[in-house]
VONU-126209 format. One record per residue (C-alpha): residue in one letter; x, y, z. Coordinates in pm, whole numbers, padded with zeros to 5 digits, always signed. Each point is the difference from the previous one (the first is absolute). Example, Ala and Ser with C-alpha at 12.3 -4.5 7.8 and 13.67 -1.06 7.14 Angstrom:
% VONU-126209
a+01230-00450+00780/s+00137+00344-00066/
//
This chain:
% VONU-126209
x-00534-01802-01970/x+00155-00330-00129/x+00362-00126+00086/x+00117-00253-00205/x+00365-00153+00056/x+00109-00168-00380/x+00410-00025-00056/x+00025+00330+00264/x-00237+00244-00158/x-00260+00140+00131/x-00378+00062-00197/x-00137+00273+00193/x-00368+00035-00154/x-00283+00281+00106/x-00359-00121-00027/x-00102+00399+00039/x+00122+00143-00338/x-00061-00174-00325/x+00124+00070-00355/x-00097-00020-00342/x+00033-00379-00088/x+00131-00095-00365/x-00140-00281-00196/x+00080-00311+00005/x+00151+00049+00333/x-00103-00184+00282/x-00285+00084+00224/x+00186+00096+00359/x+00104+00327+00026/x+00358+00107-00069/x+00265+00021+00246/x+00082+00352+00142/x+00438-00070+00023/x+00196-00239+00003/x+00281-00002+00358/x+00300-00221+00030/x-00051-00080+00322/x+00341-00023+00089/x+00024+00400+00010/x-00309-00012+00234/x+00176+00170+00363/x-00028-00269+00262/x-00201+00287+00199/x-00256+00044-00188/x-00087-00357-00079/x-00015-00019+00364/x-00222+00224+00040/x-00238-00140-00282/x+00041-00353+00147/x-00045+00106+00394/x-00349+00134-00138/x-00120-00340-00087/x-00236-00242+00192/x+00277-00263+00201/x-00135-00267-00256/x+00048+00160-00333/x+00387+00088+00151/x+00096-00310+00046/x-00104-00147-00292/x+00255+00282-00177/x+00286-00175+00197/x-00038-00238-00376/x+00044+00292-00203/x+00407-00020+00044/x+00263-00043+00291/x+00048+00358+00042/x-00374+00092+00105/x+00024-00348+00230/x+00282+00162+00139/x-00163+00319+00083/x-00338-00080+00113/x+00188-00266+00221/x+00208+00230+00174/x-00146+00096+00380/x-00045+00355-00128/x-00244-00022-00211/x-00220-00166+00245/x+00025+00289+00221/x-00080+00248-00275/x-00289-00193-00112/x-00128-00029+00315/x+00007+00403+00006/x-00188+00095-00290/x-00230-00303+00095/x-00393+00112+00099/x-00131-00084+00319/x+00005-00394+00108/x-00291-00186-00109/x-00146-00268+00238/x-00297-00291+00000/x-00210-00125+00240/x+00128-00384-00066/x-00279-00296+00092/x+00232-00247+00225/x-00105-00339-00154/x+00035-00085-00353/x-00145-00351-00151/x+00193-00121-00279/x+00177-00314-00141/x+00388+00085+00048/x+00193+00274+00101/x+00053+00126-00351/x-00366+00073-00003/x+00010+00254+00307/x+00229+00178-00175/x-00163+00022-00309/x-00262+00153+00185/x+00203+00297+00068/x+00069+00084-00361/x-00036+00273-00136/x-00314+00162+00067/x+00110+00111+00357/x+00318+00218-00163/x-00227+00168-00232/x-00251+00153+00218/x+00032+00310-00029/x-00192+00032+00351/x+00182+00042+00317/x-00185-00255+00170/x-00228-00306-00069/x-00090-00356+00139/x+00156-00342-00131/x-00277-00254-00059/x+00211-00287-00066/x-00212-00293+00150/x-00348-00046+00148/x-00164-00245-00246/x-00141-00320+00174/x+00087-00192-00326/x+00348+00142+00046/x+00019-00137+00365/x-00137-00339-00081/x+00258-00040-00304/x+00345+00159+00084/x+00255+00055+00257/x-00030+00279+00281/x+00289+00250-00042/x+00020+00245+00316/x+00155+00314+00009/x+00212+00081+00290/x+00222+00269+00047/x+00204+00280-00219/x+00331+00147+00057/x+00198+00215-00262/x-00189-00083-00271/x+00005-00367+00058/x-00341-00194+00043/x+00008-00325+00212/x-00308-00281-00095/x-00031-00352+00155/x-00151-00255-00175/x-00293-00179+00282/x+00040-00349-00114/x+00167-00303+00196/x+00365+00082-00089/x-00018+00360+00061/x+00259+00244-00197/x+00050+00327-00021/x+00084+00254-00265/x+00147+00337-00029/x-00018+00214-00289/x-00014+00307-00169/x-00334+00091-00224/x+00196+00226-00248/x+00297-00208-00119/x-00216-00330+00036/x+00294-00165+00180/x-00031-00251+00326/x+00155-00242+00202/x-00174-00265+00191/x+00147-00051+00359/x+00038-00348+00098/x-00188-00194+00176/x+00197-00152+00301/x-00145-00307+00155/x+00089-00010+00335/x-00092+00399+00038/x-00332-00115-00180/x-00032-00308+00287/x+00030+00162+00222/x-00231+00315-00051/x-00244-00251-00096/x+00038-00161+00389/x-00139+00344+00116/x-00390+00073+00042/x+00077+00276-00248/x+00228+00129-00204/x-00002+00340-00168/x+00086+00382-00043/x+00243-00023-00272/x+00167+00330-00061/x+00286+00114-00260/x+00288+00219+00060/x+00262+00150-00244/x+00302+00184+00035/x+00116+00227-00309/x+00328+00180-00039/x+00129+00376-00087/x-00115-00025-00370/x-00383-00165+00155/x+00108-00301-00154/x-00118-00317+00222/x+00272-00184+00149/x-00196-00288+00217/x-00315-00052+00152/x-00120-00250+00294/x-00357-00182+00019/x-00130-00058+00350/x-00289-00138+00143/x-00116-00011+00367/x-00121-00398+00163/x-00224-00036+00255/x+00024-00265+00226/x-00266-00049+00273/x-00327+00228+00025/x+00132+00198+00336/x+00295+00240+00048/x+00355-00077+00003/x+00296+00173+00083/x+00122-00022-00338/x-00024+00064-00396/x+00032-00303-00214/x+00137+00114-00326/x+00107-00128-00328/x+00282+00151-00246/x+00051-00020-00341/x+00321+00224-00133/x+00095+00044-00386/x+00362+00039+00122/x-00034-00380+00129/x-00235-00141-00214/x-00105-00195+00327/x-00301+00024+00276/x+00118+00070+00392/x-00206-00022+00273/x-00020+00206+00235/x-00142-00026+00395/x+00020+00348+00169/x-00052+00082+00345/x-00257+00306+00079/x-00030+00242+00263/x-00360-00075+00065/x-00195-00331-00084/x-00130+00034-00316/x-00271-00192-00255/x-00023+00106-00346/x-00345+00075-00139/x-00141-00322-00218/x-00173+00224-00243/x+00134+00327-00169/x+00187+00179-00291/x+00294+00038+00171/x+00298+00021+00002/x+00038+00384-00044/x+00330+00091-00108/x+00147+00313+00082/x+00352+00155-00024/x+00119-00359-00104/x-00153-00132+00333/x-00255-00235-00005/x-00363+00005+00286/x-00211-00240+00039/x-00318+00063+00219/x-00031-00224+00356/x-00232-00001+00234/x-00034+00236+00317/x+00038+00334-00209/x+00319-00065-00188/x+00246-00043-00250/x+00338-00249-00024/x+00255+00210-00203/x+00296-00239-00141/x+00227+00173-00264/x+00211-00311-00248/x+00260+00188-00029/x+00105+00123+00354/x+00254-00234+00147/x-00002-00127+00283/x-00405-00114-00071/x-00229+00109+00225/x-00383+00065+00067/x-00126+00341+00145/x-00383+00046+00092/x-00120+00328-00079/x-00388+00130+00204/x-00246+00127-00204/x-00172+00345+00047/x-00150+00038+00290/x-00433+00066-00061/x-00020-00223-00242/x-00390-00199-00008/x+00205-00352+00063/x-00390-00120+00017/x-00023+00081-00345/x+00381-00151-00127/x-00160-00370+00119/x-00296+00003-00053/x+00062+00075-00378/x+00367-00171-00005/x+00137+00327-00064/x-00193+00082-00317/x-00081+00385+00081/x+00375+00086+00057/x+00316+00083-00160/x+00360+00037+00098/x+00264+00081-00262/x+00267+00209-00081/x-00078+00310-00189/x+00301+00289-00137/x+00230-00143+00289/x-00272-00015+00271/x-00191-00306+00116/x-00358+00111+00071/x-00291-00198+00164/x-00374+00043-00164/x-00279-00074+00160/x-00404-00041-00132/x-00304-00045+00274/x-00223-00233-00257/x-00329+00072+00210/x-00103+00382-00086/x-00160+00029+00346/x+00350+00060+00120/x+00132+00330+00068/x+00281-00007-00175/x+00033-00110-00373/x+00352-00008-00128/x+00306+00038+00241/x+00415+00009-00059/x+00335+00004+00202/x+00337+00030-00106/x+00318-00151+00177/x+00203+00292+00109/x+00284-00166+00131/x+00020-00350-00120/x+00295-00096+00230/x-00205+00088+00319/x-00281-00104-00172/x-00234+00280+00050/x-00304+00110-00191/x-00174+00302-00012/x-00395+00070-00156/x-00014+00178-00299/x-00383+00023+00000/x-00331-00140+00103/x-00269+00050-00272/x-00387+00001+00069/x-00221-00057-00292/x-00184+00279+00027/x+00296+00195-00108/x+00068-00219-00313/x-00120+00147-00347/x+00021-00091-00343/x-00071+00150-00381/x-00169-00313-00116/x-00371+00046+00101/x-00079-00407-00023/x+00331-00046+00279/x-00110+00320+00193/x-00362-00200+00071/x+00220-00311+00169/x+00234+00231+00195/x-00212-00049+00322/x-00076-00364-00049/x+00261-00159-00215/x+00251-00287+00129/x+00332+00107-00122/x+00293-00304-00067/x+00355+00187+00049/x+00172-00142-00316/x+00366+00185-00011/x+00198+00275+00127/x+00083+00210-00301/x+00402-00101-00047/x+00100+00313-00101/x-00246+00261+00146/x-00040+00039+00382/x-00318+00189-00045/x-00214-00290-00241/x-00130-00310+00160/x-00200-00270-00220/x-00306-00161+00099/x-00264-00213-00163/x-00370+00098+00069/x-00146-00299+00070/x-00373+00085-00067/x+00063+00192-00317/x+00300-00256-00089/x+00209+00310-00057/x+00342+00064+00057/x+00052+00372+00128/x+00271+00192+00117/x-00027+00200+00325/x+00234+00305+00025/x+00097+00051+00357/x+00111+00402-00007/x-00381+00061-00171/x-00194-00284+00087/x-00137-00081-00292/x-00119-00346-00156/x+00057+00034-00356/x-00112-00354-00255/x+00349-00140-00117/x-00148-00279-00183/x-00366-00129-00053/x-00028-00409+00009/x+00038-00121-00349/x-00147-00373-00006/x-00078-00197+00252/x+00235+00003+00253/x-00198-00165+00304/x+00239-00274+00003/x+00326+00240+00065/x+00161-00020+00353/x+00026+00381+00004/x+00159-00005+00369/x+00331-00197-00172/x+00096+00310-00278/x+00341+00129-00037/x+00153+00310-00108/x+00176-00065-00315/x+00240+00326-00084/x+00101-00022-00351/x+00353-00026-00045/x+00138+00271-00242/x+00335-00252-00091/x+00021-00355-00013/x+00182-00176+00292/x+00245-00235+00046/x-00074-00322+00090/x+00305-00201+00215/x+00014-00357-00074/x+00038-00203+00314/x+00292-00104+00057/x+00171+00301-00167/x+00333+00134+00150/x+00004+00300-00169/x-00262+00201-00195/x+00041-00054-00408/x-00048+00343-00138/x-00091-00121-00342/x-00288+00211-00184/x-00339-00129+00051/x-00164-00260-00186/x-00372+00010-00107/x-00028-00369+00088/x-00054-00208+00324/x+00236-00229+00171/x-00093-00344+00051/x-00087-00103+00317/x+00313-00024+00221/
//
């Protein structure tokens, strides 16, 4: 069906029935009826619209004032959300070579909203002629729809925005923040945090990043601030209930429940929420049984911790199949007290599979946890690294299954630094820094300059 708005009427034409065509007319077929839109009930062009892909809607906020004024309206977000299918979501590649900024995003575009696959991996980089020529854009954290990327180049910058409405901000760079991170051995773990309102519209977010001092343990957390209420960077040096030292080497931060974790040394994690007032650092044990051998020898490359339907949940893969145990998991029951319980130890003699080619590795294969599956508890991803498969293993069955079979050559990926990418299903504001208030105005199809 066609929708075409010309001087408020409606052409309403059906490519499934066809009619005797007369001559000398032309060669389309003939329109079904004609509808004066204006007697179209507000409810059931609602209903017609909320059925649409998030894209085509808002490009129908041109067609006059009065569908602006309805798709805008928080309502119809919530009823499109409803009759919505399941969330898509991509296994995104963290490092992306390219010129400028507008180049990551056009990356993005469109391929990744017209899968119609649940699930697939984002090869956006990985060409040595791409790392020799361009710029290295890093992916770093997501919140609420919102992606935050740094630029790695001498004047560093970051940049928040959202992949469906094209629209971002650049947060400025502030030079005595940037002097003085660069005074420290290392800094790193950059980590984004939004808040939204009643209607899930985003009202601020806050960019933080952890400093390292000195190569031994300290009694505190060095931290740096940036807040979109503000527009400004704050620093932040807070004191901890146990010396701490932040691991050099990582994916981290996690974020869960608006709370951001960074992994430390000693079996650990240093919780510090942005928007809790007064600020303050909490250090959170990891499960106890954990092969801590294992976590540094590999710099933590056969684990994962993040949060999963509300729960944060720690994965854990023995790479040498001589081990007993092949794939284990806790979950934090309590994470005030901070206490974990196992879910389940896994020995892989009890793994199976229906692919006969990934059955023959089960017994010898080295398996690279990729992801937690963001919205199933019972799906974690891995990449195989002999077959250079990625396969899901189901924990209630435990079952390997092939998600996706390399396509190209791919030795050059980092596959330890891959994020879960959950496709939003409606575009997200973006606050300006600076902003007092959130501007409500509809969305816009075009970026913001750099701010």
């Amino acid at each position: 069906m066609e929708v075409e708005d010309n001087n408020n009427l409606v052409v309403m034409q059906s490519h499934a029935t066809t009619y005797p065509r007369k001559k000398k007319r032309n060669r389309f077929w003939e329109p079904l009826f004609w509808y004066d839109i204006q007697n179209l009930p507000d409810s059931l062009l609602i209903e017609i619209l909320a059925r649409l892909p998030a894209n085509s809607i808002f490009r129908f906020k041109c067609v006059s004032k009065h569908w602006q004024t309805l798709i805008s309206h928080p309502s119809f977000y919530q009823h499109h959300s409803s009759l919505s299918s399941l969330l898509q979501f991509r296994i995104l590649y963290r490092y992306i070579y390219v010129s400028d900024f507008k180049e990551v995003i056009n990356r993005f575009q469109p391929e990744i909203y017209s899968s119609s696959s649940d699930f697939s991996v984002l090869y956006l980089s990985g060409i040595d002629k791409e790392r020799e020529n361009n710029k290295l854009f890093k992916v770093l954290g997501m919140s609420n729809g919102l992606i935050l990327f740094q630029a790695m180049n001498t004047n560093t910058h970051y940049y928040i925005c959202d992949m469906i409405t094209r629209r971002w901000v650049r947060v400025k760079t502030d030079t005595h923040m940037l002097s003085v991170a660069y005074k420290c051995r290392h800094a790193f773990g950059e980590g984004l945090v939004s808040r939204v309102n009643q209607e899930n519209v985003v009202t601020s977010y806050r960019v933080v990043r952890a400093l390292l001092y000195e190569n031994r343990p300290l009694g505190y957390l060095y931290l740096q601030m940036f807040s979109s209420e503000t527009g400004e960077w704050v620093g932040y040096r807070l004191p901890c209930s146990t010396p701490i030292q932040l691991l050099k080497r990582g994916v981290g931060p996690i974020c869960f429940n608006g709370i951001l974790h960074w992994f430390i040394h000693d079996h650990g994690m240093a919780a510090f929420d942005p928007y809790k007032d007064p600020k303050s650092c909490r250090v959170i044990r990891l499960p106890d049984g954990i092969n801590v051998e294992s976590v540094f020898k590999h710099d933590g490359a056969y684990r994962l911790c993040d949060g999963c339907q509300g729960t944060l949940r720690y994965f854990q893969v023995e790479p040498e199949a001589s081990k007993l145990y092949c794939f284990s998991m806790w979950v934090m029951k309590d994470y005030e007290k901070g206490e974990w319980d196992c879910e389940f130890k896994v020995r892989r003699t009890d793994l199976h599979s229906s692919d006969a080619e990934l059955s023959s590795w089960l017994l010898k294969a080295t398996f690279l946890p990729l992801s937690l599956h963001p919205l199933d508890l019972n799906v974690v991803y891995l990449r195989c690294i002999e077959l250079g498969w990625i396969v899901t293993y189901n924990v209630q069955d435990r079952r390997l299954d092939v998600a996706c079979k390399q396509i190209g050559d791919a030795k050059d990926l980092s596959w330890r630094v891959v994020v879960p990418f959950v496709l939003p299903r409606w575009p997200t504001y973006v606050p300006v820094p600076g902003e007092k208030s959130i501007n409500l105005r509809p969305f816009i199809f075009q970026p913001l300059a750099g701010v």
